[in-house]
Each structure stands twice: as structure tokens, then as C-alpha cells.
C-alpha angles and dihedrals in degrees: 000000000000094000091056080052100057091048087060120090108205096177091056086048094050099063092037088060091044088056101046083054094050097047092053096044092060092034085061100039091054087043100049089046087051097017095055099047090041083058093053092041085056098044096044096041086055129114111277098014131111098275091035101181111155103186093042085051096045084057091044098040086043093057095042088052094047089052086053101047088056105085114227112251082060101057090043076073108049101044085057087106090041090044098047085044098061104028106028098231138065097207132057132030098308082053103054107041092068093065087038087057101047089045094053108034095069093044094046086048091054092045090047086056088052094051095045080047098071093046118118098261086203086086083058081051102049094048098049092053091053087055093261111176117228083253097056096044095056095050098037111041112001091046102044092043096056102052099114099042087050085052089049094057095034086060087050092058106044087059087049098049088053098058088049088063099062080055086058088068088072081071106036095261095139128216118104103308079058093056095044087052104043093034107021095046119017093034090037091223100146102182086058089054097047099045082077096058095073093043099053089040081056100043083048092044090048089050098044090056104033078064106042075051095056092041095054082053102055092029111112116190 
């Protein structure tokens, strides 16, 4: 047991985990502020809503679908110029959250429609009646409403943003997915590369109940 702990560097793991967290923190930040309003946009655009607009929505819905169709380690590729043009660097932290956020923010704007979708339509109603504005009803009945299905989705996406950044370590992007790659693979040093595992399972566990958590809590019925 002694000898698989000397072959682990915690120090190393330590500020791989710091930075996975990092880079999800300000991926989720940047896709709630786009993600969140593009939802709306979807939902409100749609046939039968309140800004029903159906050529501007088909634009909209036919580029959200094309960033979701790209996988990820692709587009990791392609948003090299973007991603050296706003942040400066390709690698790091810095260098990895502009692809993430591209990545996420669609899929969490499509998962925020479905979930203004199931709402009861008769609150739209009732506060159009009242003289509600769009803007009113948006902050006052859709928004509120939705809260744990936004939470819901917002939980979704985090996991699945975690598991983008040990993607990041194909380009250098460090993090965890960055020390099972250089260690665990190209040095073939396995303890290192599974020493991860049980930090990203427990970074994944933390955040899915941290949100279940957070939905019991808004949910009203």
C-alpha cells in the first residue's frame, strides 16, 4: 500500500483538481449568463408563445442544433483562433473554458426550452389577461416557475462539463483530464491515472446533490 502512495503525486493532484474546478466554475458562469437568455429566446420565439416568430426561431433553433451536433474534441480544434483571440492563449485554463462554453451554452439553451415548455401555459394566460408585458411575464410567472427545472438542467450540464475538461488534456489544457493523459497514458504511469477517477466520481457526486438539493427547495408543488 505504501509503495502505490509514493507513486502518487498530491501535490500534482491538488492543482489539477483546483483547476477542473476552476475551469467549470467560469464555464458555468459564462453559460448560465448566454445559455439562460438563448432559452428564453427559444422558448419565446416558438410557435404559439408570446414572441412567436417562426423564421427568426428556425435561425436560432438551426444553429443551436449545428453547435451541438459538433463533439467536443473537434471543436476543441476549430475554436483554437477564437480562443487565442480572446484570451490570448490555447492552453490552460484560460485556454479551455472558451471551447467549454461554446460547447455548453447551446445545449444548456435547448435544455432550458424544454423545460419552459412543460410549464402550465394557463400562468401565460393569467398574466396576459391582467395586462401583463412580455417582460413581466417572463420575470414574474415563466422564470420563477421554472426554477427547478432550470436547476435541473443547470445540474445536467455541469456533469457534463466535467467530464468535457478531461477532454481539455488532449490539448494541453491541464486539469485532470491533463494528468491522466500525460502521466497515466504517455508516461504509462497507471496509479497516477487512476488516482483521478475517484476525484472526478466525487466532484460529479458533490454537484448532483448539491442540485437535487437546490431543486427540492424551489420546487413548489
Amino acid at each position: 500500500m505504501q509503495e502505490i502512495l509514493d507513486l502518487i503525486d498530491f501535490e500534482l493532484l491538488a492543482e489539477a483538481t483546483t483547476d477542473t474546478l476552476l475551469m467549470v466554475v467560469l464555464t458555468m458562469f459564462f453559460t448560465v449568463l448566454l445559455g439562460l437568455p438563448l432559452g428564453l429566446l427559444l422558448f419565446l420565439l416558438s410557435p404559439g408563445q408570446l414572441l412567436e416568430n417562426k423564421y427568426v426561431y428556425s435561425v436560432v433553433s438551426f444553429l443551436v442544433n449545428v453547435l451541438r451536433s459538433v463533439p467536443f474534441i473537434i471543436l476543441l480544434v476549430v475554436a483554437i483562433p477564437l480562443t487565442n483571440l480572446l484570451t490570448g492563449t490555447t492552453i490552460g485554463v484560460k485556454g479551455i473554458v472558451p471551447p467549454l462554453v461554446i460547447s455548453a451554452t447551446p445545449y444548456f439553451g435547448r435544455m432550458v426550452q424544454n423545460v419552459l415548455r412543460q410549464l402550465d401555459l394557463g400562468i401565460i394566460e393569467a398574466c396576459k389577461s391582467m395586462g401583463a408585458t412580455t417582460r413581466q411575464t417572463v420575470l414574474w410567472a415563466i422564470v420563477p416557475e421554472a426554477v427547478p427545472g432550470i436547476l435541473g438542467a443547470l445540474t445536467v450540464t455541469t456533469v457534463s462539463v466535467i467530464g468535457y475538461t478531461a477532454m481539455g488534456g488532449v490539448v494541453g489544457a491541464g486539469g485532470l483530464g491533463d494528468v491522466a493523459i500525460r502521466y497515466g497514458y504517455n508516461r504509462f504511469e497507471p496509479v497516477m491515472l487512476w488516482s483521478t477517477v475517484p476525484i472526478i466520481i466525487l466532484i460529479v457526486q458533490v454537484v448532483e446533490y448539491l442540485g437535487d438539493k437546490l431543486m427540492r427547495k424551489f420546487d413548489h408543488k
